[in-house]
N, C-alpha and C positions, 0 to 999 in steps of 0.2 A: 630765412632772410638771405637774399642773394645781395654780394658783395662785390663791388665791380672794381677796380684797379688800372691806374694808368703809369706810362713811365714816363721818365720826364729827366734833365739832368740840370744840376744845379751847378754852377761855376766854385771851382775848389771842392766841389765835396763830390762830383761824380755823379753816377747813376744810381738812383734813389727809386723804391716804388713806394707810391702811397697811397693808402686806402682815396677814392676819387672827392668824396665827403670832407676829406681834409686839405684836400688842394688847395679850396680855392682859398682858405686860411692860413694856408704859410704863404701865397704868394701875397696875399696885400702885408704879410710878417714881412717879407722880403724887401719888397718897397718902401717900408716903414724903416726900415734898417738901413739902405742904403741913400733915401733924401735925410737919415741922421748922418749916416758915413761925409756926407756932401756939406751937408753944413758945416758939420763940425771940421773939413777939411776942407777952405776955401782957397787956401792956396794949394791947387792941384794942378797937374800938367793938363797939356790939351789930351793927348793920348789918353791920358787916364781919365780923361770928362768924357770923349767920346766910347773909349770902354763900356764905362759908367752908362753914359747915355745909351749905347748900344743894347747891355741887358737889361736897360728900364725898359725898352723896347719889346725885346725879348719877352720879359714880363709881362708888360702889357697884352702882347699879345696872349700868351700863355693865361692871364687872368680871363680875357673877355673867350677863350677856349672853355676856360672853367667855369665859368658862367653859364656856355652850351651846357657842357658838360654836368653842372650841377644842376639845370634846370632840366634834361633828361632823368638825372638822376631824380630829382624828384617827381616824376612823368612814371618813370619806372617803378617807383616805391609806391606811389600811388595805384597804380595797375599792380604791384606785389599785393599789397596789400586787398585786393581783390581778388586776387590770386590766391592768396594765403585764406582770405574768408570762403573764398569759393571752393577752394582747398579744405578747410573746416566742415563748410556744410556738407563736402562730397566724403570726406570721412563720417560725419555723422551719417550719412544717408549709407553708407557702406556699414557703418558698424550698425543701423538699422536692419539693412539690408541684409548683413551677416548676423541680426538676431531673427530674423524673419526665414532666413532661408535654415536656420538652426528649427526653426519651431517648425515650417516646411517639412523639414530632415524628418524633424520628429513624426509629427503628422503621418510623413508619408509613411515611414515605420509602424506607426500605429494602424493605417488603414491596410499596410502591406500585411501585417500581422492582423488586422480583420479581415482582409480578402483571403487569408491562409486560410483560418479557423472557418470563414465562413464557406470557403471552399472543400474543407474538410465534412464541415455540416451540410455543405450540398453532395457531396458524394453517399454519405449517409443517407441520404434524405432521398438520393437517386437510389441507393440501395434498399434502404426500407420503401422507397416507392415503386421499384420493379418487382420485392416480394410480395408483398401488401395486391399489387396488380396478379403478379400470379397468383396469389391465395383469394383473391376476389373471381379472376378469372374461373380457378377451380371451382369456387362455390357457386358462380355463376353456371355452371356445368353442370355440376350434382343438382343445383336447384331445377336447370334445366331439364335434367332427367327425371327428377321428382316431381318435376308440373306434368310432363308425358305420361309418366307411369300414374297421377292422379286421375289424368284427362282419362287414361286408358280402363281406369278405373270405375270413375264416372261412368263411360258409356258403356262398358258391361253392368254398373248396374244399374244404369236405365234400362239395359235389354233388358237383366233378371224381373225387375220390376215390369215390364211392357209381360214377357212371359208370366208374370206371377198373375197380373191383372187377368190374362186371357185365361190362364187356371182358373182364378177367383170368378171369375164369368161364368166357366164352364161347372165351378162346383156350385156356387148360386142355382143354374139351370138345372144340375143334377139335384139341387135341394129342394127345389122347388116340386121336381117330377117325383124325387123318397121322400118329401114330405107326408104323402100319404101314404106310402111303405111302411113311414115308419109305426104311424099307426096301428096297420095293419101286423107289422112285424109284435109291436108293443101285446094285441089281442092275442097274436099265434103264442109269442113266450106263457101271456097267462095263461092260455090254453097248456102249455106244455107242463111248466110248473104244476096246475094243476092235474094234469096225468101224473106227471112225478109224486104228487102227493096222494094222490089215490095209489102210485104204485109201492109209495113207501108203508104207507097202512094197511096196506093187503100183506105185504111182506112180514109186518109187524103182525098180521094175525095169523098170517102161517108161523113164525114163529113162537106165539103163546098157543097157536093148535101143538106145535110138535112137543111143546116143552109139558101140554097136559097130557099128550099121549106116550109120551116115553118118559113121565115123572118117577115110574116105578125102578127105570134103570140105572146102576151104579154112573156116580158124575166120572169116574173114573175110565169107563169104558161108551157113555156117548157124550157130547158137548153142543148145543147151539149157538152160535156167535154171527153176529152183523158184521160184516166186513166190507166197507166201500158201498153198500146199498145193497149186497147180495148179502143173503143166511149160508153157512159155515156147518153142517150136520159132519161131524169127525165119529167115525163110530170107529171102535178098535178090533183088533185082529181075535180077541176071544170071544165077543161079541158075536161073531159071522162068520169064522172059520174055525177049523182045528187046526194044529201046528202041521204045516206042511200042506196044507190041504188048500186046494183051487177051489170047492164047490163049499157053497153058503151051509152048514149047519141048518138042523131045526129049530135050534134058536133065534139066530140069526135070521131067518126066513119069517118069523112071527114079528120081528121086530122091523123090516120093510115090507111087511104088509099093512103096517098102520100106518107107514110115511107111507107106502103108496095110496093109503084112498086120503091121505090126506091132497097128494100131488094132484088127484084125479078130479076133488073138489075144488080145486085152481090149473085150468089146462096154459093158463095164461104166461105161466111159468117153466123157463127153461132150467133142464139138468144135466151138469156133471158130472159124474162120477170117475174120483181118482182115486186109485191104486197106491200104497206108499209102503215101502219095506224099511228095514234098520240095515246096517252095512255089513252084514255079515253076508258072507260068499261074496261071488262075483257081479260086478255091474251087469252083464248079461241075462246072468240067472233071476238076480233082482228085478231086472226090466221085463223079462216074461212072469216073472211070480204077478207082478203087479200089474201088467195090463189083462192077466187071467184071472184077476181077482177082481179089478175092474170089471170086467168083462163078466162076471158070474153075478154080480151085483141088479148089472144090466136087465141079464135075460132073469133075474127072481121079478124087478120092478115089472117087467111087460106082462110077465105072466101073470100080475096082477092089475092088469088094462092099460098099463101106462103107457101114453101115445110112444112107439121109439121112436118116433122125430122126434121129439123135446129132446131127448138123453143120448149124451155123447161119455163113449166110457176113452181114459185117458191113463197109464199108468207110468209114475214118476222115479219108478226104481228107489233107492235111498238119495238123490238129490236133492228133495226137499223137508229135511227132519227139522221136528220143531223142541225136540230134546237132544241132547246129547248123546250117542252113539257109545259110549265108553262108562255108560253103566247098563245095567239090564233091566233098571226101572227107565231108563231113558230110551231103551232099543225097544220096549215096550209101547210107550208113547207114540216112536216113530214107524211100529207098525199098527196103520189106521187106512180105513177108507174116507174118504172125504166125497159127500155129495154137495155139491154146491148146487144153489139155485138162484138164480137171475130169471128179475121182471124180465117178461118181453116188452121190445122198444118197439112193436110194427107200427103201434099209431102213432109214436113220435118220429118214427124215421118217414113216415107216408107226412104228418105233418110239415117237417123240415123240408122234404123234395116240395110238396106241394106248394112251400116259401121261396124254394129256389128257382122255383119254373116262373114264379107270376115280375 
């Protein structure tokens, strides 16, 4: 509340100030005091009436001043007082204003603190999104090179297949042309098989012929044995020689004269004859011992008709022992002659060419 103040001087008392509110109250006090002064003192000088009169004057004017003045003042108080409400509402609106811009404050803090965090979470996000791009990018790459390296694959094997098919064409047409090969092939085998089997039961009765013609001789010094399709005739060194001795014994000589007419009643069949010593002396000495024992074997069979194209003599020195060397029953065993005899194959090797020509 604004106070406003005027000065003013009152006669004997000097210069006074007074609130302007109470002016206009002491000056009608005043006038009230001095028309009492007046009355109550009727016998007064003229001096002293015009005094008198003069500050009634005075006052008067001084009242209808305070009158102005009191009626501004209330002009004033009125407008204060609008002042003072408008004043009010502008502090309410300010202490509004100052909770609004507090919550603002706050706000702003909270979104500045979201825009951090969320800026935080955008770099992340920029960072797992440029890995994530490179690791995509790569597998886009590998994958890329995995589609090429399929495609590359694919059309090798379409070729392979394009090739296979032009095979499968080509063996179709060849099957179609050995189809009747194989027929043919299928009759040549039974034809063959059955030579083989004629030639294994020929062989079969040469060997029960040798085994009743040389039944009377010790098992000890001849043996017949089937080996691989060929007969095995082992005849030993006292059988057909004397100790030392190159030329066949008269023993010896009676005992391939019976294998030879048995050889003579099968010309179909080819002969061997090997040579075999025990390890005593030298490899050298042993290798002429035994292709001259061979060799004498030979010339008794011929001399008893036997074609010498069938018979090949062959001597094996002590190489091929079939006992042990380091007894003298065994050095024994391992000096033998061996006639081997194998079927002749002409009509299966003439069959075979004759399969491979057509």
């Amino acid at each position: 509340m604004v106070v406003y103040y005027k000065a003013f001087i009152i006669p004997n008392f000097g210069l006074t100030r007074y609130p302007i509110k109470n002016y206009y109250l002491h000056m009608r006090s005043i006038l009230l005091f001095t028309a009492l002064v007046i009355f109550m003192s009727s016998c007064i000088s003229k001096k002293e009436y015009d005094d008198l009169k003069e500050k009634l004057a005075f006052y008067e004017n001084e009242v209808g001043e305070a009158d102005e003045v009191s009626n501004e003042l209330r002009e004033l108080q009125e407008a204060n007082q609008e002042k003072d409400l408008q004043l009010a509402e502008t502090l309410q609106d300010l202490e509004q204003l100052t909770a609004t811009n507090l919550s603002l404050n706050r706000s702003y803090q909270e979104l500045l603190e979201k825009y951090d965090r969320y800026e935080n979470q955008n770099k992340e996000i920029r960072t797992t999104t440029a890995y994530e791009k490179l690791s995509l990018q790569e597998q886009l790459a590998a994958q890329q090179l995995e589609l090429e390296d399929r495609q590359r694959n694919v059309a090798n094997l379409e070729y392979q297949v394009y090739q296979k098919d032009t095979r499968l064409s080509t063996v179709e047409y060849d099957y179609l042309n050995a189809k009747g090969d194989i027929q043919d092939r299928d009759r040549r085998i039974r034809e063959l098989e059955s030579l083989l089997n004629v030639k294994e039961e020929k062989m079969a009765q040469v060997k029960d012929r040798l085994s009743e013609v040389l039944y009377n001789i010790s098992s000890k010094d001849i043996s017949v044995e089937e080996k691989n399709g060929r007969l095995n005739l082992s005849l030993s060194q006292d059988l057909l020689f004397k100790t030392g001795s190159k030329s066949v014994d008269y023993k010896g000589k009676k005992v391939l004269e019976k294998v030879a007419n048995i050889l003579n009643q099968n010309p179909d069949i080819d002969i061997l004859v090997e040579g075999h010593t025990d390890s005593k002396g030298s490899a050298s000495s042993n290798w002429d011992l035994s292709v001259d024992r061979a060799a004498a074997v030979v010339k008794v069979l011929t001399s008893y008709k036997v074609d010498p194209k069938r018979i090949t003599a062959a001597g094996r020195s002590f190489f091929v022992p079939i006992a042990s060397n380091q007894t003298e029953a065994g050095r024994a065993k391992n000096r033998r002659t061996e006639i081997i005899l194998s079927p002749k194959f002409d009509e299966l090797y003439n069959l075979l060419n004759t399969s491979n020509n057509r």
